[in-house]
ZADRENMAR-684229 format. One record per residue (C-alpha): residue number from 1; x, z, y. Coordinates in nm, 2 decimals, padded with zeros to 4 digits. Last residue first. Layout:
+-----+--------+--------+--------+
|   k |      X |      Z |      Y |
+-----+--------+--------+--------+
| NUM |      X |      Z |      Y |
...
+-----+--------+--------+--------+
//
This chain:
+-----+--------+--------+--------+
|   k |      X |      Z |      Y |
+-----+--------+--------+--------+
| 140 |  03.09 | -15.50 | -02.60 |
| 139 |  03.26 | -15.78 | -02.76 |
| 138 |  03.18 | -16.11 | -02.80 |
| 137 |  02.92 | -16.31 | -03.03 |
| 136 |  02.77 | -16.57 | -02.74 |
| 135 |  03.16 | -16.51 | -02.58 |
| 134 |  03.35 | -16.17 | -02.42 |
| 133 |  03.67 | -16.19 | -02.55 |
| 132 |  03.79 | -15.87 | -02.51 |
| 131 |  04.16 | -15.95 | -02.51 |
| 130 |  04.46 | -15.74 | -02.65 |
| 129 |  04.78 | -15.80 | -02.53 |
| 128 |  04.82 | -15.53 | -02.24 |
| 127 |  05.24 | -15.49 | -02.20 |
| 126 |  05.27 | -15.20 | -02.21 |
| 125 |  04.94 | -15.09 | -02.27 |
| 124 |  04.80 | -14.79 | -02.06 |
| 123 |  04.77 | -14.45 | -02.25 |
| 122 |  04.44 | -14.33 | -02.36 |
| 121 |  04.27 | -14.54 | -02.53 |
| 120 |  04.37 | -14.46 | -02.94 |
| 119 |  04.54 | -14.83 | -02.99 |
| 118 |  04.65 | -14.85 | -02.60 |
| 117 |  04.47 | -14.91 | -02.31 |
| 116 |  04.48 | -15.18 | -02.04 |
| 115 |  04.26 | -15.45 | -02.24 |
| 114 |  04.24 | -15.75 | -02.06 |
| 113 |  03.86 | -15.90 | -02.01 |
| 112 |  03.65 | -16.15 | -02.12 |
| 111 |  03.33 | -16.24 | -01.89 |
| 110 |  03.51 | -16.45 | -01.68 |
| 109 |  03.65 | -16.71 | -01.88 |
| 108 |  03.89 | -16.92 | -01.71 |
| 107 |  04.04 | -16.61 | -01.55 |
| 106 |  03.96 | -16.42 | -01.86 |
| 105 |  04.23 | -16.66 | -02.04 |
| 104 |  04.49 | -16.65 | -01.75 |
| 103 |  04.65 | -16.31 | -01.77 |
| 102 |  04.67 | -16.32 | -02.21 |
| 101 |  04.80 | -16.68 | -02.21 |
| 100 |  05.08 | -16.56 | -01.93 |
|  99 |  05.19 | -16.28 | -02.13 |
|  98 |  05.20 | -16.52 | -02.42 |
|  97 |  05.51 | -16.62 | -02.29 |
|  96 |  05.66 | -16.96 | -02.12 |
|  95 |  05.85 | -16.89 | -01.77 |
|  94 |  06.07 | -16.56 | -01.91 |
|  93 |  06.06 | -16.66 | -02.25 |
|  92 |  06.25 | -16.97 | -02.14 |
|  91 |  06.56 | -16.77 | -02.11 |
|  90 |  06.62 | -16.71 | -02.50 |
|  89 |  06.66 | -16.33 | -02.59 |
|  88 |  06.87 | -16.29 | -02.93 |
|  87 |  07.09 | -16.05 | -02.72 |
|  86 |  06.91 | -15.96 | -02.43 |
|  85 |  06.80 | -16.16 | -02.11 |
|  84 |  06.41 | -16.31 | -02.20 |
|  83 |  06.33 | -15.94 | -02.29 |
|  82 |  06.03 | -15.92 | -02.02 |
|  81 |  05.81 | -16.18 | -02.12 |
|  80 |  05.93 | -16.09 | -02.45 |
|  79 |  05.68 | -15.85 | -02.43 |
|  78 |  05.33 | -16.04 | -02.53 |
|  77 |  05.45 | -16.01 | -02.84 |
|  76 |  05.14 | -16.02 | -02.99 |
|  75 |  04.83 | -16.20 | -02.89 |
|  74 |  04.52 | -15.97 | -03.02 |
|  73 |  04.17 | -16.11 | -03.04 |
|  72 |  03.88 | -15.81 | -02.98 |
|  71 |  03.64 | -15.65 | -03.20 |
|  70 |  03.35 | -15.44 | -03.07 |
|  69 |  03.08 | -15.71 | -03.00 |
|  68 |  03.25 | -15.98 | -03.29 |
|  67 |  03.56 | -16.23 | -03.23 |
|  66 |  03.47 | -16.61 | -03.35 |
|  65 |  03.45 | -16.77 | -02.97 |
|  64 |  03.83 | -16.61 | -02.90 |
|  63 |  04.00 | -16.82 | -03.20 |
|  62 |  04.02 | -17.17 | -03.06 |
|  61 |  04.04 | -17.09 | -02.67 |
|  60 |  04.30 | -16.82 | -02.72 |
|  59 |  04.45 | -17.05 | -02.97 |
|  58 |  04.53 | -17.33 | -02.74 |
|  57 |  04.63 | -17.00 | -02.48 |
|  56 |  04.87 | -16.91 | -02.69 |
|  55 |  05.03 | -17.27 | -02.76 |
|  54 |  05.04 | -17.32 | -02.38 |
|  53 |  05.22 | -17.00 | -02.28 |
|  52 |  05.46 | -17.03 | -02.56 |
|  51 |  05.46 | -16.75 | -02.83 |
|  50 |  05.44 | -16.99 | -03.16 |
|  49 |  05.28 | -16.77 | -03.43 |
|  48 |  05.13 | -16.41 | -03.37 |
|  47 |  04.76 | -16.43 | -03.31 |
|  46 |  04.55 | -16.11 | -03.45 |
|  45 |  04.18 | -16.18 | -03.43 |
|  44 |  03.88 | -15.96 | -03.50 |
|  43 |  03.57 | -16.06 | -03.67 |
|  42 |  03.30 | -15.82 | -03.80 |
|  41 |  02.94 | -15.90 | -03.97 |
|  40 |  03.07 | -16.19 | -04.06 |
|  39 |  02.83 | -16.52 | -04.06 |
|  38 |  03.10 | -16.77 | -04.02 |
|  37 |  03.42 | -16.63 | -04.01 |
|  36 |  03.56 | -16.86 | -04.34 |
|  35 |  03.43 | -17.13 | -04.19 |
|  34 |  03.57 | -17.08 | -03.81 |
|  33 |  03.94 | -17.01 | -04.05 |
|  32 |  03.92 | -17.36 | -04.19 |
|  31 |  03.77 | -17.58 | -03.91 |
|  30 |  04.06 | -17.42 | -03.64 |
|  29 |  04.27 | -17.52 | -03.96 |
|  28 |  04.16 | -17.88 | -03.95 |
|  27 |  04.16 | -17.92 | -03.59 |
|  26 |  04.54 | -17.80 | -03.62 |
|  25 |  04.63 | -17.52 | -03.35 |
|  24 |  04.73 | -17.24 | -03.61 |
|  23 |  04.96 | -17.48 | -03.74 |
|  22 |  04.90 | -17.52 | -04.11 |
|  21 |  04.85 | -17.27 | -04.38 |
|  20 |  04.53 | -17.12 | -04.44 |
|  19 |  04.58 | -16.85 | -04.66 |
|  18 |  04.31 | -16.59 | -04.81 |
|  17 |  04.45 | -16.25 | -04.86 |
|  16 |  04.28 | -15.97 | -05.04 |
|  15 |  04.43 | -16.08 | -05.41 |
|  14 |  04.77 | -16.07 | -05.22 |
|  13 |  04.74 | -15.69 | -05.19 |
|  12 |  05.02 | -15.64 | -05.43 |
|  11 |  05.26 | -15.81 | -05.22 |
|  10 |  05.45 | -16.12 | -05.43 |
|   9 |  05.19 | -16.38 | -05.29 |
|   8 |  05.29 | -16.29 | -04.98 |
|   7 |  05.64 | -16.27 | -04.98 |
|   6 |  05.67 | -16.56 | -05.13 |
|   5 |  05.45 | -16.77 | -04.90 |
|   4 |  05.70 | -16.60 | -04.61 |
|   3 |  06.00 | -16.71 | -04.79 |
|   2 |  05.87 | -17.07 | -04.80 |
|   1 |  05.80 | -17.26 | -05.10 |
+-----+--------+--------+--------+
//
């Protein structure tokens, strides 16, 4: 078992979490987590796996359909976009970040939009990572 599947079913909210485990880009998890949205009155989307462009925007394109009016999907670490140089840093975060997901999704989907405010909406997001995915259930 993982550390991460220990950590999680040693936190004492573990009764409140349901795990699908599998790469977030699998058919069979896509299947899995669009089940478990299906008919929720609220549906927002946190993505923080495997940052590469393409990877992101796979799960952009996955996830983005099941987010509610009001809700939006949420790539993080959008930054390391800019942190490709420092210690830990590896160089192809400069060319391959979810950064680049989070610019091109609305262009391929026009009625989504970038967010460009922070949590309480009045400073700018640095870097914007949240999406309102604007699909048949999106956001308002």
């Amino acid at each position: 078992m993982n550390t991460n599947r220990k950590n999680i079913d040693a936190h004492p909210l573990r009764k409140r979490i349901d795990m699908i485990e599998g790469s977030s880009i699998a058919p069979e998890v896509i299947a899995q987590v669009k089940k478990r949205a299906e008919g929720a009155k609220s549906v927002a989307v946190f993505l923080d796996s495997n940052h590469s462009t393409e990877h992101v925007a796979a799960e952009l394109e996955a996830y983005a359909p099941l987010v509610t009016p009001g809700s939006y999907i949420v790539a993080g670490d959008g930054a390391q976009a800019f942190v490709s140089d420092i210690p830990r840093g590896k160089p192809e975060w400069k060319e391959s970040n979810p950064l680049i997901a989070i610019h091109d999704f609305p262009k391929r989907h026009p009625r989504s939009s970038k967010s460009t405010t922070g949590s309480n909406g009045s400073a700018p997001a640095n870097p914007p990572t949240a999406i309102c995915a604007a699909f048949p259930r999106g956001c308002t």
